[in-house]
DSSP file (Angstrom, degrees, kcal/mol; ACC not computed):
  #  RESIDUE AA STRUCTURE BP1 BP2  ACC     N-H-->O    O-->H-N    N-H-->O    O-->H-N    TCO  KAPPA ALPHA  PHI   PSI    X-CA   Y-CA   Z-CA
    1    1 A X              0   0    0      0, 0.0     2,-0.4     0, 0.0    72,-0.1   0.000 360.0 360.0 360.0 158.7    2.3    0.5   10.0
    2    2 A X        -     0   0    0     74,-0.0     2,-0.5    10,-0.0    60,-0.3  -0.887 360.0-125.9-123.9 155.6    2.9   -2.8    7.9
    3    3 A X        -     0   0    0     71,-0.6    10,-0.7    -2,-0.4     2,-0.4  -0.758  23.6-155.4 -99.8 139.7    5.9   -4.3    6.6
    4    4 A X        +     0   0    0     56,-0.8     2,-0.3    -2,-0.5     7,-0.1  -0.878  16.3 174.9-120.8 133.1    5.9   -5.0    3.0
    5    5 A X        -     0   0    0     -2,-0.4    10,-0.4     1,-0.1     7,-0.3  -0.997  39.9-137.5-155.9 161.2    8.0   -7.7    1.2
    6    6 A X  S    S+     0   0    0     -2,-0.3     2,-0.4     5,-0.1    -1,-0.1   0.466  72.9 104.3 -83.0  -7.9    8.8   -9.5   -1.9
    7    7 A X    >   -     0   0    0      1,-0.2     3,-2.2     3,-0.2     8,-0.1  -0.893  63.0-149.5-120.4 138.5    9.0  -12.9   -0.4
    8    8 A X  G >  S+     0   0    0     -2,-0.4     3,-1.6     1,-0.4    -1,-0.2   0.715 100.9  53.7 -67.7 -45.4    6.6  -15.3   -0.6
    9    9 A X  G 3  S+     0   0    0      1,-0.3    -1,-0.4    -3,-0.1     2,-0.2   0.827 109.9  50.9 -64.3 -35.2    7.8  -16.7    3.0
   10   10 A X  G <  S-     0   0    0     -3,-2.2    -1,-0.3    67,-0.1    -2,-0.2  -0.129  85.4-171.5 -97.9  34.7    7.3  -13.3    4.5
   11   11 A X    <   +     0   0    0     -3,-1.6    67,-0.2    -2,-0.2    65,-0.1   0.079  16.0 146.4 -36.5 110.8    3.7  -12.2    3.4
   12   12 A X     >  -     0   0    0     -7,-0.3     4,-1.4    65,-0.1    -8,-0.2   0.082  67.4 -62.0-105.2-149.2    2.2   -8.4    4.0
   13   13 A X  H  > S+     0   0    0    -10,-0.7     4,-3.6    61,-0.5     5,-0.2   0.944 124.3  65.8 -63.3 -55.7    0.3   -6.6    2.4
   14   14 A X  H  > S+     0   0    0      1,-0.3     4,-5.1   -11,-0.2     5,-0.3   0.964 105.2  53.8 -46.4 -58.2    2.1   -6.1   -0.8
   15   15 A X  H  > S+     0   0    0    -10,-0.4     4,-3.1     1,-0.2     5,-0.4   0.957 108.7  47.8 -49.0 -35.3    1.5   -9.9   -1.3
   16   16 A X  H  X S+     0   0    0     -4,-1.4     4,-3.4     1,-0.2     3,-0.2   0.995 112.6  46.9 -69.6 -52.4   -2.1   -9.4   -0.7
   17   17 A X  H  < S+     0   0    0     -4,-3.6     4,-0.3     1,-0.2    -1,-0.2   0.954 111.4  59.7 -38.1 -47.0   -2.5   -6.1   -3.4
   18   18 A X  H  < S+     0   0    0     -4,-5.1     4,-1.3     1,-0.2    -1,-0.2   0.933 100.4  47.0 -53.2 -44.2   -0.7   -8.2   -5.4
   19   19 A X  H >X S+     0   0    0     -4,-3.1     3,-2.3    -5,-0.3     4,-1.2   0.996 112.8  49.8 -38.9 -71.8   -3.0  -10.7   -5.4
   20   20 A X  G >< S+     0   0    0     -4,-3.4     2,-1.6    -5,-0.4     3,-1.2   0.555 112.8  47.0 -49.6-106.3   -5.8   -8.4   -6.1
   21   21 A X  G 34>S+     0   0    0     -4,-0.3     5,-2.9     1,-0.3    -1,-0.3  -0.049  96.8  72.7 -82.0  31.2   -4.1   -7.0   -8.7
   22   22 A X  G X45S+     0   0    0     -3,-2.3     3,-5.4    -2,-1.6    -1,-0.3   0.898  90.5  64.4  -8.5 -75.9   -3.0  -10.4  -10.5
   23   23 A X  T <<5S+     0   0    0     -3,-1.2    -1,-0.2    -4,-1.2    -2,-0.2   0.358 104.2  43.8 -70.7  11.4   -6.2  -10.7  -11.4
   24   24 A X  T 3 5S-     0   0    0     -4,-0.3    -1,-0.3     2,-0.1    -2,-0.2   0.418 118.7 -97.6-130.1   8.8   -5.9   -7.6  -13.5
   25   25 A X  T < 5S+     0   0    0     -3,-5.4     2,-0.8     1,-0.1    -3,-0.3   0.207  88.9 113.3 115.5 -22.2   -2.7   -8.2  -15.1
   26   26 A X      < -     0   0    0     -5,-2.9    -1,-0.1    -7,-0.1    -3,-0.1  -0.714  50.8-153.5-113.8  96.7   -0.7   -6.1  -12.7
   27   27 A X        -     0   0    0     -2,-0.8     2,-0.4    -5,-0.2    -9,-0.1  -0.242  20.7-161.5 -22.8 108.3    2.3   -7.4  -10.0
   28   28 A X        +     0   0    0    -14,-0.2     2,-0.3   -13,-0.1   -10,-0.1  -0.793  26.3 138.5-110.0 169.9    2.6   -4.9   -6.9
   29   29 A X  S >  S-     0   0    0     -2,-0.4     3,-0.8   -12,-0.1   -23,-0.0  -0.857  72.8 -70.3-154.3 179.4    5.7   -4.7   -4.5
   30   30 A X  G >  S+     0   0    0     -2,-0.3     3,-0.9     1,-0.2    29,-0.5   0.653 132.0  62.0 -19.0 -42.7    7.6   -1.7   -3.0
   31   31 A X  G >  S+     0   0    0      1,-0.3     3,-1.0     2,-0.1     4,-0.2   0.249  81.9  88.1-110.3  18.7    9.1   -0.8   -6.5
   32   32 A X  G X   +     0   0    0     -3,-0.8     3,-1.0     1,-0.2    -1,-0.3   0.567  64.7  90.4 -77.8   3.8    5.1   -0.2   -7.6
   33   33 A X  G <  S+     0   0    0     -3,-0.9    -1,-0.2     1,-0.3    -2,-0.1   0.807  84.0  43.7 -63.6 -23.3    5.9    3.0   -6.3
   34   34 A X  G <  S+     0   0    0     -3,-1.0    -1,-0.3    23,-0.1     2,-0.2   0.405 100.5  93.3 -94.4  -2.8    7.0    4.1   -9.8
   35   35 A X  S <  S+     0   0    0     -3,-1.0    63,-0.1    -4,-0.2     2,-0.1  -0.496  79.0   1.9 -79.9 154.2    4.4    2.7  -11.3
   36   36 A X  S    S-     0   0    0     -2,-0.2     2,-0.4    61,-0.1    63,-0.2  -0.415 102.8 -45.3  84.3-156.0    0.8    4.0  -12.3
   37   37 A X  E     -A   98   0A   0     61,-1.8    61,-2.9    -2,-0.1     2,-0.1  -0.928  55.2-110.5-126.3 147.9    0.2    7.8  -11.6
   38   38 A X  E     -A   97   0A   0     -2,-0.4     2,-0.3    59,-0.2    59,-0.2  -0.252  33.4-156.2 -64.4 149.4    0.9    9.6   -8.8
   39   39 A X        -     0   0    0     57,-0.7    57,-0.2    -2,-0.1     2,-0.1  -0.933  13.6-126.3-135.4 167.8   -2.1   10.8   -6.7
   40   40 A X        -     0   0    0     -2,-0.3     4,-0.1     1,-0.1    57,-0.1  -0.381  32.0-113.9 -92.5 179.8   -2.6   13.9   -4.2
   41   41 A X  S    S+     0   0    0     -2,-0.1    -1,-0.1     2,-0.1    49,-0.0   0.182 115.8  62.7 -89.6  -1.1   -4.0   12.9   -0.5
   42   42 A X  S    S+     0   0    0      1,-0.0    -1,-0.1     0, 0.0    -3,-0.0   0.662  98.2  41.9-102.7  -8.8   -6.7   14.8   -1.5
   43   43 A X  S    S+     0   0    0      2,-0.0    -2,-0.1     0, 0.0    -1,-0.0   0.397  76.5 163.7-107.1  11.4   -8.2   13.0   -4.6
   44   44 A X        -     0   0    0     -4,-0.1     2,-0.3     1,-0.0    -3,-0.1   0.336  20.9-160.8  -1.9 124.8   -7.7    9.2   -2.9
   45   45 A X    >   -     0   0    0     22,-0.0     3,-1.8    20,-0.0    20,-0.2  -0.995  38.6 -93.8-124.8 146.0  -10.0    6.6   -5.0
   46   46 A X  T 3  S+     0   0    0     -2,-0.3    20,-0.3     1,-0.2    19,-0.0  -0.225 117.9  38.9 -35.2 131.2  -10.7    3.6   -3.1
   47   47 A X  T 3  S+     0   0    0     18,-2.8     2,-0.3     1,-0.3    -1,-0.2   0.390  83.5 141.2  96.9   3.3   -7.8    1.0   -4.2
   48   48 A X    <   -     0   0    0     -3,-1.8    17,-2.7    17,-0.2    -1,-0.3  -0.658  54.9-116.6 -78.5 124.7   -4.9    3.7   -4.4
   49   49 A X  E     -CB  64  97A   0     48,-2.6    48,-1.0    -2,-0.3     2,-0.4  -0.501  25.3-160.8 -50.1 102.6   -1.7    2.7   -3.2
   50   50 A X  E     -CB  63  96A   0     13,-3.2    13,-1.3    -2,-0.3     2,-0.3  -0.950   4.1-165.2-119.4 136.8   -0.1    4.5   -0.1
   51   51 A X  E     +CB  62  95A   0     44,-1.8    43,-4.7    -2,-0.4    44,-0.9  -0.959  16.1 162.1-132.0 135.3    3.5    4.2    0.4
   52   52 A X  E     +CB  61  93A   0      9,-1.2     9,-1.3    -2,-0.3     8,-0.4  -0.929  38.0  38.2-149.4 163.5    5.2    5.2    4.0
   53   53 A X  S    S+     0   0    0     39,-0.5     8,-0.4    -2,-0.3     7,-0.3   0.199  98.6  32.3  69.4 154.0    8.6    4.5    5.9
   54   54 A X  S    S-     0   0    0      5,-0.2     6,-0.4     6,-0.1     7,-0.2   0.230 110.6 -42.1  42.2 151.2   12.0    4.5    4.1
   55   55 A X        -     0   0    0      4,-0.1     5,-0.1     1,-0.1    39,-0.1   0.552  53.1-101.9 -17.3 155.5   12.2    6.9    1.2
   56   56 A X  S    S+     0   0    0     38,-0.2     3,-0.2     1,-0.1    -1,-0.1   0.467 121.7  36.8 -79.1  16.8   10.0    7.8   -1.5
   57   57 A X  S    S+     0   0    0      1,-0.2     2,-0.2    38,-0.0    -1,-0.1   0.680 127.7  36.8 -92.3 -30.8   11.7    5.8   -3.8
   58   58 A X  S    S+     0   0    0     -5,-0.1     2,-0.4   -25,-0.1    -1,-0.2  -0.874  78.7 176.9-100.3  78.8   12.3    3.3   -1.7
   59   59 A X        -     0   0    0    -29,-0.5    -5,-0.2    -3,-0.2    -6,-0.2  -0.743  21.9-157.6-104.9 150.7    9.4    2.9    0.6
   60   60 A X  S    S+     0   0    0     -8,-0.4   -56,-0.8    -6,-0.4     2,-0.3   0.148  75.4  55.7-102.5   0.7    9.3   -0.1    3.5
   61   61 A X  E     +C   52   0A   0     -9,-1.3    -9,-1.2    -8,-0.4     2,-0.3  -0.971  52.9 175.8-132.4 145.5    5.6    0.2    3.5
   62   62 A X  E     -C   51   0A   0     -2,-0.3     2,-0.2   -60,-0.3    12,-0.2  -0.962   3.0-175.9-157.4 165.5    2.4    0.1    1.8
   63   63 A X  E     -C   50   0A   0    -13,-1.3   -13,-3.2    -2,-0.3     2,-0.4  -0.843  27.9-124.3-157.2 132.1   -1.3    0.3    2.6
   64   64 A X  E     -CD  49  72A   0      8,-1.2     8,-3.7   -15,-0.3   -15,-0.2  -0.918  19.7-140.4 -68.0 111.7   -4.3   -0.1    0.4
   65   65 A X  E     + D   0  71A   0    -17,-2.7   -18,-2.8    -2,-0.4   -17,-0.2  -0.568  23.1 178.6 -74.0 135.9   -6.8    3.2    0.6
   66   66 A X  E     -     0   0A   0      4,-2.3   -20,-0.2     1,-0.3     5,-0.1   0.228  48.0-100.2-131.2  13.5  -10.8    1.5    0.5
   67   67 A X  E >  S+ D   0  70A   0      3,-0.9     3,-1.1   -22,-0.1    -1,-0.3  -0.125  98.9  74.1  94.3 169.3  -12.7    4.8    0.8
   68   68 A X  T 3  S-     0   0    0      1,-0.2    -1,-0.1    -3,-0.1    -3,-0.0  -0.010 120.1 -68.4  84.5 -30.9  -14.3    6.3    4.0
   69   69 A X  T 3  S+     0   0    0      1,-0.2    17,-6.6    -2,-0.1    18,-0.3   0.072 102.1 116.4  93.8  18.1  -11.0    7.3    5.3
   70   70 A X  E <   -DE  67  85A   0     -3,-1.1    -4,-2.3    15,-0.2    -3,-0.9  -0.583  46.3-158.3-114.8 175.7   -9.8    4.4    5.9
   71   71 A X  E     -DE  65  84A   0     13,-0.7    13,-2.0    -6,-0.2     2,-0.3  -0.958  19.7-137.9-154.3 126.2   -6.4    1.6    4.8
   72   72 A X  E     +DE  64  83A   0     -8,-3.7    -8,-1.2    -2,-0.4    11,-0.2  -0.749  36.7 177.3 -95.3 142.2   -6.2   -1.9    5.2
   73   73 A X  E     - E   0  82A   0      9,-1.7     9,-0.5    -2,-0.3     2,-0.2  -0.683  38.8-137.2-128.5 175.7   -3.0   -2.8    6.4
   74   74 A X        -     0   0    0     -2,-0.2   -71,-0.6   -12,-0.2   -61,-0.5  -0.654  17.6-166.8-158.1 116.7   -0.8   -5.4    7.5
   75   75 A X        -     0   0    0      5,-0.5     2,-0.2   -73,-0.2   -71,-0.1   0.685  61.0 -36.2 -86.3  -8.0    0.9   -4.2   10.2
   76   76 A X  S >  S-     0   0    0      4,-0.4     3,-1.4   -74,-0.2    -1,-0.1  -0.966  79.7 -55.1-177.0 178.9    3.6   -7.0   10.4
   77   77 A X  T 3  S+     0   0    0     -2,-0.2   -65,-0.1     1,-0.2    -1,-0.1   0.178 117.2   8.9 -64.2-174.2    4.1  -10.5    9.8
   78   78 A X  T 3  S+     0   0    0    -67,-0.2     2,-0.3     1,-0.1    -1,-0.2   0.744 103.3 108.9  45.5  23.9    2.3  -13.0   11.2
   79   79 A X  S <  S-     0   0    0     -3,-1.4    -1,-0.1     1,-0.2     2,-0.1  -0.658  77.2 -99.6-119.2 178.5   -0.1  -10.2   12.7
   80   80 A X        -     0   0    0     -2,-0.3    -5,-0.5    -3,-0.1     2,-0.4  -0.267  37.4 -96.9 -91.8 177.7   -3.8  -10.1   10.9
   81   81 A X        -     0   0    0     -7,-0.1    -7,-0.2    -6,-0.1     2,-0.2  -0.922  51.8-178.5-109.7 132.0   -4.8   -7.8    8.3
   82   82 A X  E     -E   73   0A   0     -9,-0.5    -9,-1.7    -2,-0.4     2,-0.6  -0.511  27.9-117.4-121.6-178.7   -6.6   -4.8    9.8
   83   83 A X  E     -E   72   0A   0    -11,-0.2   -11,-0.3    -2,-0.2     3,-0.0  -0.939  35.6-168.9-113.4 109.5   -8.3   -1.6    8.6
   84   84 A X  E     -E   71   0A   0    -13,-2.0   -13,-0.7    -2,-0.6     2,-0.4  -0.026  29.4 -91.5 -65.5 164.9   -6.8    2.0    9.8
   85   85 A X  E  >  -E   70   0A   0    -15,-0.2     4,-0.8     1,-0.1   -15,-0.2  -0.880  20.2-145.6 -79.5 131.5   -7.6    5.5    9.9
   86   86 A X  H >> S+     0   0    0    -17,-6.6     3,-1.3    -2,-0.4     4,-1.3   0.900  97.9  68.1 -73.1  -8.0   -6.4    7.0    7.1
   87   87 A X  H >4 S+     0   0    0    -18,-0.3     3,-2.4     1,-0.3     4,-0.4   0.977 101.9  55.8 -37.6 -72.9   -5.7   10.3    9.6
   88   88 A X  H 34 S+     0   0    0      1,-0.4    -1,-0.3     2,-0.2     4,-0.3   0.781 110.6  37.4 -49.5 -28.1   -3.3    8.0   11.1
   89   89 A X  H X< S+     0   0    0     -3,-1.3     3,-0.9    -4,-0.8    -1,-0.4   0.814  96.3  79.1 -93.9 -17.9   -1.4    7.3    8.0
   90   90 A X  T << S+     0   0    0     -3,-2.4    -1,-0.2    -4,-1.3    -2,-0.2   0.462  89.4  53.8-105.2   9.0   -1.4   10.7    6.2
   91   91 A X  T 3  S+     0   0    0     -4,-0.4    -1,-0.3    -3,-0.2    -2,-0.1   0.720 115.4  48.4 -92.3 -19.5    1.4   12.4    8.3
   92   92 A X  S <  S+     0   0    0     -3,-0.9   -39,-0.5    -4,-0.3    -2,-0.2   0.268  77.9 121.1 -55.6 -20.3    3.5    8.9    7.0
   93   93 A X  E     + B   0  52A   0     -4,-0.3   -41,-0.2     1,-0.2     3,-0.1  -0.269  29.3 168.6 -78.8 133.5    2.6    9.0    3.3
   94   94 A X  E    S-     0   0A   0    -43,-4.7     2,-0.3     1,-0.5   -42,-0.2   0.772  74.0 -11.8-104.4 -38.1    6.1    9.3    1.1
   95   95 A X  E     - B   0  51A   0    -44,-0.9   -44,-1.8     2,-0.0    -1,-0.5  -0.951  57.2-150.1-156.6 160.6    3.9    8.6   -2.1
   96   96 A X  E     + B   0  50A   0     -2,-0.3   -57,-0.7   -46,-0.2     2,-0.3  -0.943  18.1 175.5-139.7 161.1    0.7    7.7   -3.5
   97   97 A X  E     -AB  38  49A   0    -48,-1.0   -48,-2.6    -2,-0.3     2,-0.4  -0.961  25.1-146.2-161.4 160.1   -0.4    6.0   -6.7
   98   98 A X  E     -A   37   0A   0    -61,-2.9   -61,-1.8    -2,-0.3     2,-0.6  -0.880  18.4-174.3-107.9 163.8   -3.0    4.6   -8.7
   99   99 A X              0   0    0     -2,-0.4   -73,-0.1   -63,-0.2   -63,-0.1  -0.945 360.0 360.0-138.5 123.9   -2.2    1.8  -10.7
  100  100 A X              0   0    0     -2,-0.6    -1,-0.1     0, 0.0   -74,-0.0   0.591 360.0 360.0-146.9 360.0   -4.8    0.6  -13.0
């Protein structure tokens, strides 16, 4: 599971989604959770948002879905960024979204 943060010094995931979706206009964090549309675990599109730990309003994680079954993560700092099952994540999912 990956730890997710808004500061720059502590980099996850979030920063890296963010990147990616910069380049499209859109900031992500934790609080993207309200953003975008909600999605089931069963209609996942590659680039869909997965949010786990802590609440679903407040969630302390998040995970990019990239199709196959799988979620690139980053599972805490200073640790690489890896790819997951999503099997492994879906009993953990608080929320999902797409944001586009």
């Amino acid at each position: 599971v990956m730890w997710s943060t808004r500061s720059p010094a502590r980099p996850g995931l979030s920063s890296a989604t963010s990147s990616h979706h910069q380049s499209r206009s859109t900031g992500l964090d934790n609080s993207s959770v309200s953003e975008g549309t909600a999605v089931s675990a069963g209609a996942l599109r590659p680039g869909d948002l997965l949010f786990t730990r802590g609440t679903a309003a407040v969630p302390e994680h998040v995970g990019m879905f990239i199709g196959g079954g799988l979620v690139v993560q980053a599972p805490k700092t200073g640790d690489v960024v890896k790819v997951s099952p999503l099997a492994e994540w879906s009993p953990q999912i608080l929320a999902a979204r797409r944001i586009v």
